[in-house]
C-alpha positions, 0 to 999 in steps of 0.5 A, a space after each residue: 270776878 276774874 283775876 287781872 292777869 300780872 304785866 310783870 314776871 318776878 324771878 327770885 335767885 338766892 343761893 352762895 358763892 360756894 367756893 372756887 378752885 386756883 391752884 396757883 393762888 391763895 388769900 383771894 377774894 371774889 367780886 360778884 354782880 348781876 347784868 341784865 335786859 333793859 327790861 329788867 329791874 331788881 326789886 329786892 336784896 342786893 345785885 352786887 357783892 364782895 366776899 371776905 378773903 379766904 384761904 386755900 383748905 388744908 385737905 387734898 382739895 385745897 379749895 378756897 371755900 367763901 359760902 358768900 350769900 346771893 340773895 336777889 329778886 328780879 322783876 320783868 315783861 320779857 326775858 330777853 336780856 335774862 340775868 347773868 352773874 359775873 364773877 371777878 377774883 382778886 389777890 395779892 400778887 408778890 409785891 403785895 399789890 391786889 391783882 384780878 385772878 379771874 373772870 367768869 360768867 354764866 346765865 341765871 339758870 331759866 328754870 325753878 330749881 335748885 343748880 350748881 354750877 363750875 364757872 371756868 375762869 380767865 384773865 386777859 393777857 398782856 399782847 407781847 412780852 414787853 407788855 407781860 414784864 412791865 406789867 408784872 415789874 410795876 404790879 399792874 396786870 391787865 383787867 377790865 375797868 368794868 367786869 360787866 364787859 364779860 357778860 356783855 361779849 362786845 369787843 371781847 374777841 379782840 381780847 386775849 385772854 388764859 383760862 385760869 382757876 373754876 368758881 362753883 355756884 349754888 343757885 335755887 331759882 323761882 320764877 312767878 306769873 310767868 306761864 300767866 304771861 305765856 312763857 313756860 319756866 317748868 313745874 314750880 312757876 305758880 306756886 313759888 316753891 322750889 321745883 325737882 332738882 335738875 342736879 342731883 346729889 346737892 348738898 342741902 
């Protein structure tokens, strides 16, 4: 009896916020969510997440390090749309308020493997320097009312913006029933299992 061919493609992600790179800042605190296709639906873990506040090592590097958990599995008949983590970190700034210090976001890497990735971030800037001392005199920065507008590019041209800080990813991603739908996602697709890594000298 012949297999049924599946209608859907799984996409399994799991890995960490590892930790990120603001010389400027300290006790911060990272946001992450997941956008997608409307063909796509999460079938298990969680989408989105927010991290502990951390603060800067004491070593040369000085890095904010979180380790913070990702864990999701996507479902979908098409990769169009195919999913993007965006990322947003907070801080207090001198009045003790809490300000977005950055934003960033980079595309669920399309083949099975293991990835680390060093997303650049940024923060959108006030349009004249009016703006700049108002909005630091009264602790209101600007920042998107919905972080998903980062992934999404759609009016963001009309946006200023200064590239501040880095967030380094982990990523172990694999896929399923893909090639059995006619996409080639690479060696490890039916299995399930981890393919060779595309970086190497990653820390297990």
């Amino acid at each position: 009896m012949a297999t049924p061919t599946p209608s859907v493609f799984l996409l399994m992600v799991n890995g960490q916020v590892e930790s990120a790179q603001f010389p400027e800042y300290d006790d911060l605190y990272c946001k992450y969510c997941f956008v997608y296709g409307q063909d796509w639906a999460p079938t298990a873990g969680l989408e989105e997440g927010i991290s502990q506040i951390t603060s800067k090592s004491h070593d040369v590097r000085q890095a904010l390090v979180w380790n913070f958990p990702i864990d999701v599995t996507f479902k979908s008949t098409n990769p169009y749309g195919w999913p993007q983590i965006v990322l947003s970190v907070y801080g207090p700034d001198v009045f003790g308020n809490d300000v977005v210090r950055g934003y960033g976001a980079v595309h669920v890497p399309f083949a099975p493997g293991r990835y680390k990735k060093t997303i650049p971030m940024f923060v959108p800037e006030s349009t004249s320097k009016l703006q700049k001392f108002t909005s630091w005199f009264m602790g209101r920065r600007p920042e998107y009312t919905d972080p998903k507008v980062v992934a999404q590019g759609e009016g963001r041209e009309v946006t200023r913006v200064r590239s501040q800080g880095f967030v380094t990813l982990l990523f172990n991603v694999v896929t399923k029933d893909m090639r059995k739908l006619g996409y080639d996602a690479g060696p490890a697709d039916t299995q399930g299992t981890l393919g060779p890594s595309p970086a190497q000298g990653i820390p297990r």
